[in-house]
Every structure is written in structure tokens, then in C-alpha cells.
N, C-alpha and C positions, 0 to 999 in steps of 0.2 A: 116348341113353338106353338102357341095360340094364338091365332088367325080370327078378327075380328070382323062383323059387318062394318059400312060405316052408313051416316046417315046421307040422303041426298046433298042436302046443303053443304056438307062435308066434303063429299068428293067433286061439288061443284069448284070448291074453291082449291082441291089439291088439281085438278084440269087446268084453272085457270091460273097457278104455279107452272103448271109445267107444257102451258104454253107460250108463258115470260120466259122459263129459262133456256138460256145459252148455252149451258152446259161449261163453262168456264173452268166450273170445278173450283173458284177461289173459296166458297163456303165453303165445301166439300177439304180442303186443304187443311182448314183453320177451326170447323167443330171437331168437338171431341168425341159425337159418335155415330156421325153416319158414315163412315168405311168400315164402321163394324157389322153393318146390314147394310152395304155396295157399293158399287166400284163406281157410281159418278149418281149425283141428287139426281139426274132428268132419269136414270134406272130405276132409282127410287118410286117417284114419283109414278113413271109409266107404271111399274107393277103394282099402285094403289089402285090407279086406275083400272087395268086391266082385271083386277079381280075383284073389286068395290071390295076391299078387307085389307086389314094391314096386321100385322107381328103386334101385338099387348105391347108387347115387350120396347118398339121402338118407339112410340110417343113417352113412354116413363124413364127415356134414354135421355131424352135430349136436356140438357139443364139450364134450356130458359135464359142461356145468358145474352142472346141475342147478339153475339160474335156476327152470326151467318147473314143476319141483313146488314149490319154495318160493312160486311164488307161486299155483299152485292152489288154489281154493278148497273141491275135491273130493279135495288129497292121491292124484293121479294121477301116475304116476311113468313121466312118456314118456323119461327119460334112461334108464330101465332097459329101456322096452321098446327103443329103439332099439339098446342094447349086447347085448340078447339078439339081436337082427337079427344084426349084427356078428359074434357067436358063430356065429348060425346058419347067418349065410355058412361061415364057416371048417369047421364040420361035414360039410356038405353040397353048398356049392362052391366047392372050392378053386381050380378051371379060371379064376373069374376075379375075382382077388383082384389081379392083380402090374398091372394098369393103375388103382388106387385108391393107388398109395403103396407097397405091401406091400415093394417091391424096396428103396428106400430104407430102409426102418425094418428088413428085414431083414437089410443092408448095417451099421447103426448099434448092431444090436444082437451081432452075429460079433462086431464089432471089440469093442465094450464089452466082454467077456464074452473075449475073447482076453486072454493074458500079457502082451502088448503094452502095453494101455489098462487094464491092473488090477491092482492088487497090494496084497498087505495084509501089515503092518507091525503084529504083534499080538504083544506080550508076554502070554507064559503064564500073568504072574499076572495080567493087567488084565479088567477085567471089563467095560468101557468102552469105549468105541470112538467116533469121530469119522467117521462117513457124510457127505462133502460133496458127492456127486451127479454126474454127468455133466457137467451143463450149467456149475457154479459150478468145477470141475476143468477145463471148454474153455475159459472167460474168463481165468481167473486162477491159476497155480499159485502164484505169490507171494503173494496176499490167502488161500490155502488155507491155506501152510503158516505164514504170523503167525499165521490164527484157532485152528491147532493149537497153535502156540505160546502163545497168551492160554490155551486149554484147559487146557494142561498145568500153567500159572502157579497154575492156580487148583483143576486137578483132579488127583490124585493117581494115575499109575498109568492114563494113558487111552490107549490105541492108534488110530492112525490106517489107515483102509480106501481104497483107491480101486476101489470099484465100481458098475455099474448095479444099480439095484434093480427093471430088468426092465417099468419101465410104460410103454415104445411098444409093448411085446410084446400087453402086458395091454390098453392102449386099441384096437387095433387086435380083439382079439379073438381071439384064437390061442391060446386056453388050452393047448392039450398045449406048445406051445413056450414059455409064458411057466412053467408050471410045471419044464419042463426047468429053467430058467437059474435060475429061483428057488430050485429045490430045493439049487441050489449054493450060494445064498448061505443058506436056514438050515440047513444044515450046518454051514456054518463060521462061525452063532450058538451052534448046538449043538455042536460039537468042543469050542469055545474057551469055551463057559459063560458066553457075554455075557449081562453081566444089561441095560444098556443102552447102545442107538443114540442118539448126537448128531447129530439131521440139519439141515442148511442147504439143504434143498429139500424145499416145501411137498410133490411129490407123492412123494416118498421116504416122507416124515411117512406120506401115505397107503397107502403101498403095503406100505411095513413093518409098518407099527400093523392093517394087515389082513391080513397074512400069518403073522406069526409071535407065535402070542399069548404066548409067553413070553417074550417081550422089551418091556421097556421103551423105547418110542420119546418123545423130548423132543425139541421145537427146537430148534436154536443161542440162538433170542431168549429164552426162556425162562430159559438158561444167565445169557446174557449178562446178563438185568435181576436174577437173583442173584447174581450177583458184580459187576456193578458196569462200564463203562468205563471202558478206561486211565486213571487221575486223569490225566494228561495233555491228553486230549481231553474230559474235561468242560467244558460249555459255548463249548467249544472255535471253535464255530460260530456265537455271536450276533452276531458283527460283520457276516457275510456277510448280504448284503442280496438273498437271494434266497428264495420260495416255494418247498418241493419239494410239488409233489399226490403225496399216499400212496395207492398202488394194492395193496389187498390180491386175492391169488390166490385164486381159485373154491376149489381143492380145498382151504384153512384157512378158508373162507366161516363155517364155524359154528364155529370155533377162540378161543373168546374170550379166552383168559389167551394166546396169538398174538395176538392184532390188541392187548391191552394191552402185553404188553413188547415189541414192536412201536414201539408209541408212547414209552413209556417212556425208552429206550433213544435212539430220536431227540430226545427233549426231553433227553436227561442230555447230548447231544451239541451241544445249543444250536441244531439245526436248526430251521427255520420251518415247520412241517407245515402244509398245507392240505389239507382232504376231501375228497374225491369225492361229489357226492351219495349216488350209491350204491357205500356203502365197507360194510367189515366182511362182516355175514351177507346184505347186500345188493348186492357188489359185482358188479360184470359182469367177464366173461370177455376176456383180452387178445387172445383169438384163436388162443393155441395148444392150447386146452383141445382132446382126443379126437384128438391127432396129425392135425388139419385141416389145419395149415398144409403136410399133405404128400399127405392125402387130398382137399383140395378148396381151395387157393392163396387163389382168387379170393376165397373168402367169406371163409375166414380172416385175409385182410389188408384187406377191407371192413368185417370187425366190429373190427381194431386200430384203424383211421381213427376209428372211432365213440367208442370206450374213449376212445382219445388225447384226441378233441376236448371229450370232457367234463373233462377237466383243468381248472383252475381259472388253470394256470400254466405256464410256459412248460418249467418242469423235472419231472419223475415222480423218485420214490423207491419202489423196491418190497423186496419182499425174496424174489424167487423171480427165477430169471438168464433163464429160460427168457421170463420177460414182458418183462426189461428188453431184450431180443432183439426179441420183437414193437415196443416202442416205438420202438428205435430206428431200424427197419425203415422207418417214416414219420414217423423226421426229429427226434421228440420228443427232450428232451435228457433222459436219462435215467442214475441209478445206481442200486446195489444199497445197501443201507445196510449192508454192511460196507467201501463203497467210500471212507466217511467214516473207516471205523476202521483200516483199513489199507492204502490205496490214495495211495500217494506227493505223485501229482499233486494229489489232493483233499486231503489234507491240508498240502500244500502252497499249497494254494488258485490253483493253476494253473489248472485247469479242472474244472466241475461236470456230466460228461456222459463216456460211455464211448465209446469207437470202437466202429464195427462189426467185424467179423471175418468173414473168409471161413471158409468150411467149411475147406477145407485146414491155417488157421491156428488153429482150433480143435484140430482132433484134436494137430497138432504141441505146442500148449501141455500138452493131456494125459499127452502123450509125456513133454516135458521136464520137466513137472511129476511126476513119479515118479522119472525118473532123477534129479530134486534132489532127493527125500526120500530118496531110497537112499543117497547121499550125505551129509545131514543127517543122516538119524536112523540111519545104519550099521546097516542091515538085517540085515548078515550076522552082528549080533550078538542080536541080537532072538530 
């Protein structure tokens, strides 16, 4: 255990937490890790108080997914006190950050944010752009560049980007570094006068739509349930005699024309959706919510075990790459749902579940997925 200061303004605001709370215990019930450091939030809280220091260890716990105020009944916002912690670390001590993860995420974010793992593919006149995120660019460069391909089918004039949009930086806490790398990318919303982002990652959706208020950020699903799937693969899917449980991501939690062309979209594809109890603005967190799975392993992959086993069925459907990661991590058989719209095997009906991948064989797919869009879409004409 390492026991940090905190700052004033800090513990003003964990005081005035835990003089709203009642002690209910409904947050306390429903996150996934404060029973692992006490037996009710207002304990919690008093012993911040009482010793102006808190455990490293339990602001890098919590995964951000913001369960604990939706279900308050006092509209207390312990996701926010916790990410101010986070912050306040990174202000004031910085000496011991790199045994919480920091090395990793600061390892993930170089490379992202290098020529290497980025490049953008923006005609002058397009005003449009196709954002597919880190995580759906390490699985699959060929499911990227068909859904850029459907884009262009149906969208006039849209450019495709391969870059981070900087939120291990931002979850971790490190605002002067996440502002750096961010600043680069709205610049080159602003350079190129994008009026909007097509994103295929739930927390790009967030990080863009909070950073840059003159841009339009829209789904991929959204796209998608306006214009329609391939007539080809309509219905495409009713013979297949299998349940997929639809796991929607925390950060599109209160997203609801997402979580409908979502569904939409799976039904025009003949898929058999099953629910989660708690789906939609109710759903739980896969475990990688708040870059856990790098600052605290253990819990992170005890709260995927929990997620998983409320499946309904033996297969998940989600639509965020970062969760279908968590699932497959313990075993669940898991796709993305554009694994049904462009993914060989699956629509082959070969098999209904993704491999795992090593880290090694992630970055590599990155790799080669740029140098085949530079070759497809001949860059050096662009």
C-alpha cells in the first residue's frame, strides 16, 4: 500500500461527498471495486478524510464507468472525484506513477501518435472523415478498410484517418500530455475544416465530442442504420442457430439512437440478439473501463469474469474492439458486429468468435494496415 497526500481542493470535494452520502450502499453494491478497499463508500470516504491521503492504488481501481452515480440516489459523482484524485496525482506526484501502469500507457501512446502507427489520408475537398480508432485498426486492417469502403459507397467525398484520439492519456490523468497529442489532432480538424468525425469506437465517440466542439462526431452505427446493410447480407443471418448477448460499452451508456441502430442493424442482419439484464444506460463495465486492465490486472479481469457470466449465451456481440478483447480474455466467444458485415470467416459462417491476439500481432496489423491503405487509396495522390 502506498498512501498518498491529497491536495486541498481535493479533499474539499471528498468532505463535501461524504456529507451528501447516506450511506445506502446502492453504488457500493453495483461498482466493481470499492468492496475491495471497504465495507460501505461513507467508510471510504471518512478515512480520506481523516488522514488527507488515500491508497495509489484505489483511484487507478475505479474504471470510470460511471455505474456509481447513475445509480445514486443523492446524484454524487464518485467517478469524478476519483479522476480528480488521478489528476491530482499527476500534478503533484509524479515520483510514483510508472509502478501503476504509466510505463505501458506511455509506451502505447509514442507509438500511436508516431508516423509509424498514423497517418492520414485527407483529400482537400472532403470535409468528412472516417476515425476507426486504435483498438478496431490492431484487430482488423481489412474489416477497416471494407467499412471505408461501404463509407465511400454511400458517402461522397469522405477521407479516412488512422489515429489515437489520446484517451489512455486522458484516463490515466496526465492532462498536460493528453492535451499535447490532442492538440495535434484538432489541428488537423481545424487545418482541413472537418465539419465531421465517423467514429467505430465508443470512447473516440467520447473523447472527440468532448474536445472539439466544432466538429461533428457520429457513429459508424448511426451511418450504418442510414443507409442500410449490404442488400446482400440482409437477413443474411436467420438460419444460423445461434444467441449473440449484446454487450453495450459504459462510455455510449446514455447513447440511445447507439444502443438503437445498434440493434437495428443486428436485426436487418438476421442476427438473434439476446439482453443483458443490464444493457443500454444500465449496462456494466467489461473491465477495461479507466485503463484498469493495466493499472490494477487483477480487478479488471475479476469484474470481465462477472460481465461475461451474465451473458444470457454462450456468444457476446458488442461494438466497441476494446470489450470484445476483455471477453475473449476469459474464453467467451465473442465478435464485433462489423465481424458479421465484413469479416470473411463470419460471413462465411465458418466460425462465430474472434482469435485472440498478442500485443506484438496487434501493433504489426496496424503497421500493415496503413501500408495497405497507402497502396489502395494512393496516398501520394491525395
Amino acid at each position: 500500500m502506498h498512501k498518498i497526500d491529497l491536495s486541498k481542493g481535493v479533499l474539499k470535494d471528498v468532505n463535501e461527498n461524504n456529507k451528501n452520502c447516506i450511506n445506502c450502499k446502492i453504488c457500493f453494491n453495483s461498482c466493481p471495486m470499492m468492496k475491495e478497499y471497504s465495507s460501505s463508500p461513507k467508510e471510504l470516504l471518512q478515512s480520506i478524510i481523516d488522514n488527507g491521503m488515500i491508497d495509489k492504488k484505489i483511484p487507478y481501481s475505479c474504471m470510470l464507468c460511471d455505474v456509481c452515480t447513475i445509480k445514486c440516489p443523492k446524484d454524487i459523482n464518485l467517478k469524478n472525484m476519483f479522476y480528480d484524485i488521478r489528476k491530482d496525482i499527476f500534478e503533484n506526484n509524479l515520483n510514483i506513477i510508472d509502478d501503476i501502469g504509466y510505463k505501458t500507457v506511455k509506451f502505447h501512446q509514442t507509438n500511436s501518435f508516431s508516423p509509424i502507427f498514423s497517418k492520414r489520408f485527407i483529400n482537400k475537398t472532403s470535409k468528412k472523415i472516417f476515425f476507426p480508432g486504435c483498438s478496431l485498426s490492431s484487430y482488423s486492417s481489412d474489416i477497416v478498410l471494407k467499412t471505408y469502403d461501404y463509407l465511400k459507397s454511400n458517402i461522397d467525398n469522405i477521407s479516412l484517418v488512422f489515429e489515437c484520439c489520446g484517451k489512455p492519456t486522458l484516463s490515466m490523468g496526465d492532462m498536460d500530455k493528453f492535451n499535447e497529442y490532442y492538440s495535434k489532432l484538432d489541428f488537423m480538424f481545424n487545418e482541413n475544416d472537418i465539419y465531421e468525425v465517423i467514429v467505430a469506437c465508443p470512447n473516440c465517440f467520447k473523447t472527440i465530442g468532448s474536445h472539439s466542439e466544432n466538429v461533428k462526431v457520429r457513429t459508424l452505427w448511426e451511418v450504418i442504420k442510414e443507409y442500410g446493410v449490404p442488400k446482400e447480407l440482409q437477413d443474411y443471418y436467420k438460419d444460423v442457430n445461434l444467441g449473440f448477448s449484446l454487450h453495450d460499452p459504459c462510455p455510449v451508456r446514455n447513447e440511445s439512437k447507439v444502443h438503437e441502430s445498434v440493434r437495428y442493424i443486428l436485426e436487418s442482419l438476421g442476427v438473434k440478439v439476446v439482453e443483458f439484464d443490464k444493457n443500454k444506460e444500465k449496462s456494466e463495465c467489461c473491465g477495461s473501463g479507466g485503463m484498469v486492465k493495466v493499472t490494477n490486472k487483477e480487478l479488471a479481469n475479476k469484474q470481465t469474469r462477472k460481465r461475461a457470466n451474465e451473458a444470457k449465451t454462450e456468444n457476446i456481440v458488442t461494438y466497441c474492439e476494446a470489450c470484445c478483447e476483455s471477453m475473449l480474455s476469459v474464453e467467451k466467444q465473442t465478435l464485433h458486429i462489423l465481424d458479421f458485415m465484413f469479416n470473411e470467416d463470419v460471413i462465411n459462417k465458418k466460425k462465430f468468435t474472434q482469435d485472440k491476439k498478442s500485443t506484438i500481432k496487434k501493433w504489426s496489423t496496424r503497421y500493415k494496415g496503413i501500408k495497405l491503405a497507402k497502396k489502395t487509396l494512393q496516398a501520394n495522390k491525395l
